[in-house]
Backbone as numpy.savetxt, mean C-alpha at the origin, in Angstrom:
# Nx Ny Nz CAx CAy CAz Cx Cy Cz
14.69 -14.19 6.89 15.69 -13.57 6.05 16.36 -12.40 6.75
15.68 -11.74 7.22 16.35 -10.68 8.28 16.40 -10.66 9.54
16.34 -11.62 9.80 16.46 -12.17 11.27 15.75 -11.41 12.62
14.29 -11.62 12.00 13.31 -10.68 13.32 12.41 -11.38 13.10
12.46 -12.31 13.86 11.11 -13.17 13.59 9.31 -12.25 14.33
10.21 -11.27 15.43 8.76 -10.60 16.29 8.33 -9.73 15.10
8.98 -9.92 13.60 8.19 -8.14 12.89 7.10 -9.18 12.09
7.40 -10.21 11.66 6.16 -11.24 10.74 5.93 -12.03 10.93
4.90 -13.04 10.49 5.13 -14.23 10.23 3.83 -14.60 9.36
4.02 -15.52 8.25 3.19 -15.93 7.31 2.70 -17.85 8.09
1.59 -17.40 8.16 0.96 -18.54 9.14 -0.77 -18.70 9.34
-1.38 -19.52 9.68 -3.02 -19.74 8.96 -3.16 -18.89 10.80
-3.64 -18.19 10.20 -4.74 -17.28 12.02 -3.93 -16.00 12.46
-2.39 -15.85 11.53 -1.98 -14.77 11.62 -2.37 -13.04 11.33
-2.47 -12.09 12.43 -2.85 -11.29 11.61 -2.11 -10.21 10.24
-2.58 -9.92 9.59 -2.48 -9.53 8.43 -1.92 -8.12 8.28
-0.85 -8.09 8.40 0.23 -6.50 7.81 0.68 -6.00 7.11
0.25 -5.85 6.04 0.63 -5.73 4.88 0.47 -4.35 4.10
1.53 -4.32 2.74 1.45 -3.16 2.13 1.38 -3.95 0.61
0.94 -3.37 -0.56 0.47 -3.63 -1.95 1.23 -2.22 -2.76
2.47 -2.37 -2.94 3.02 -1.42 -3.71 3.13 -1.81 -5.24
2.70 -0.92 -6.19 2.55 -0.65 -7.50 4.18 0.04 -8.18
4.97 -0.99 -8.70 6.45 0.22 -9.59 5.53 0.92 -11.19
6.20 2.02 -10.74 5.54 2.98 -11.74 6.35 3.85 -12.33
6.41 4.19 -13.74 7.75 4.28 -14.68 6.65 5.88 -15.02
7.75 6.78 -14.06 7.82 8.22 -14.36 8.99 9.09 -14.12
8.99 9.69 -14.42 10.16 10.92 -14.36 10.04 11.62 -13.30
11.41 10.80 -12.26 10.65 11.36 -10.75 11.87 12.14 -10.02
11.70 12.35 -8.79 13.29 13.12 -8.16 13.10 12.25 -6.60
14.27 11.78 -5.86 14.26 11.15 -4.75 15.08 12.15 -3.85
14.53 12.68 -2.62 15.34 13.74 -2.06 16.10 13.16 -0.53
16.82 13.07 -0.39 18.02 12.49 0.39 17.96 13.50 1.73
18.50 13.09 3.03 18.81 13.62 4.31 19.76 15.11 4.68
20.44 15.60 3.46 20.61 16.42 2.71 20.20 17.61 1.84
18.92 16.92 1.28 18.11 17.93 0.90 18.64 18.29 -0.88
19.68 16.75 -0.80 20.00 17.02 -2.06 19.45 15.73 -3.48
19.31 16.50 -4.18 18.19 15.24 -5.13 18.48 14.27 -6.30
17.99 13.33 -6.15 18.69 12.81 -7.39 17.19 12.08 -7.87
17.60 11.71 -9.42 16.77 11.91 -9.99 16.29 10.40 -10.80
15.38 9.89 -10.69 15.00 8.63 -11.23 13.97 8.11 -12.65
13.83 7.41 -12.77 12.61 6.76 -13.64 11.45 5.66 -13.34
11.89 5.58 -12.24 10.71 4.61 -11.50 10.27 4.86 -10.19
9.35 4.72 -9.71 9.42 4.92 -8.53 8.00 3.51 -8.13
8.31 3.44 -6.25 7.38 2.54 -6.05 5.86 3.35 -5.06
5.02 3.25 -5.64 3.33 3.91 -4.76 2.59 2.89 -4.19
2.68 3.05 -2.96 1.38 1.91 -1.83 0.28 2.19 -2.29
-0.54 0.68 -2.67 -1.47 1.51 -3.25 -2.57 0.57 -2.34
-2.41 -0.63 -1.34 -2.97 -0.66 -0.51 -2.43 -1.36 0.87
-2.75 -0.69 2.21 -2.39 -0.86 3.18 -3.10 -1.25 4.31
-2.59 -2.77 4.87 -3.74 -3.95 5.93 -2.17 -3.40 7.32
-3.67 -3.95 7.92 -3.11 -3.25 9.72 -4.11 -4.49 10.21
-3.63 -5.39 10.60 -3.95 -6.36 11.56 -5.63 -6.78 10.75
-5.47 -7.46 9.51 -6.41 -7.80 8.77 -7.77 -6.55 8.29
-7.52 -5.15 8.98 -8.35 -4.31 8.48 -7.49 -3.22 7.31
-8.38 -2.87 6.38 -7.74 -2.00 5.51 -7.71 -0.81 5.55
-6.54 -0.06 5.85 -6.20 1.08 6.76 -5.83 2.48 5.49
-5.68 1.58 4.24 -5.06 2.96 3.17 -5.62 2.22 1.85
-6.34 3.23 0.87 -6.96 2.19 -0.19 -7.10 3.48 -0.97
-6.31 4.33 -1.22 -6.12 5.43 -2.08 -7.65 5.13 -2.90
-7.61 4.33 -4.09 -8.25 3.96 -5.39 -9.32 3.11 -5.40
-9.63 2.46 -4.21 -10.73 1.62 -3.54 -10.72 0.50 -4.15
-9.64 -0.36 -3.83 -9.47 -1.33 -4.82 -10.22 -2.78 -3.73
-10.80 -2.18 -3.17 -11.19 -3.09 -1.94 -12.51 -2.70 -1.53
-13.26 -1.94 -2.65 -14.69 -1.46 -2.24 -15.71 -2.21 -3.75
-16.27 -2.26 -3.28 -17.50 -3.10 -4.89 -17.55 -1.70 -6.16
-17.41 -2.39 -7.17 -17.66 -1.35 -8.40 -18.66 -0.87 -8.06
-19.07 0.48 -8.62 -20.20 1.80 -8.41 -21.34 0.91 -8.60
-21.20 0.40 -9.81 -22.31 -0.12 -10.71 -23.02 -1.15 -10.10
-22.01 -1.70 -9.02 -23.02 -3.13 -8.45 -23.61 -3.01 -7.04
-22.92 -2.25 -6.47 -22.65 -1.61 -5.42 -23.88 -1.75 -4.38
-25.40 -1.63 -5.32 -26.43 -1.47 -4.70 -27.13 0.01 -4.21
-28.10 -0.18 -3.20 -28.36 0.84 -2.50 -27.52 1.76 -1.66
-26.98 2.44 -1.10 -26.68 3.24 -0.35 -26.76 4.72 0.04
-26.54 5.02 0.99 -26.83 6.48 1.76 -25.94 7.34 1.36
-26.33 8.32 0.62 -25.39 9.49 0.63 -24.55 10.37 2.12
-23.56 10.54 2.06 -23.07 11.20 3.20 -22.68 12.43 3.23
């Protein structure tokens, strides 16, 4: 579609680049190159981010086991 085939490709053994953005309906401000603002009602938040099949940004741990099942582990 945008004519760069070297930035993706969706394919079985490819690695995995990806972002998981959430639209989220708040009362927000978008600030421009300018420094001047304008003002919205939605905005979009990454809420998880893959870098060559590893997970590199997971704000909310949406990619870690619930507390509850979780098992044993080591405090750090």
């Amino acid at each position: 579609m945008i004519r760069r085939p070297e930035l993706g490709t969706l394919s079985m053994g490819g690695e995995a680049d990806l972002a998981v953005l959430e639209m989220q309906e708040a009362d927000t401000g978008f600030v421009d190159s300018g420094l001047a603002r304008m003002r919205g009602t939605r905005r979009l938040e990454c809420v998880l981010t893959m870098r060559a099949g590893d997970v590199v940004w997971d704000p909310t741990g949406l990619t870690c086991p619930d507390w509850e099942t979780a098992g044993q582990y080591g405090v750090l």
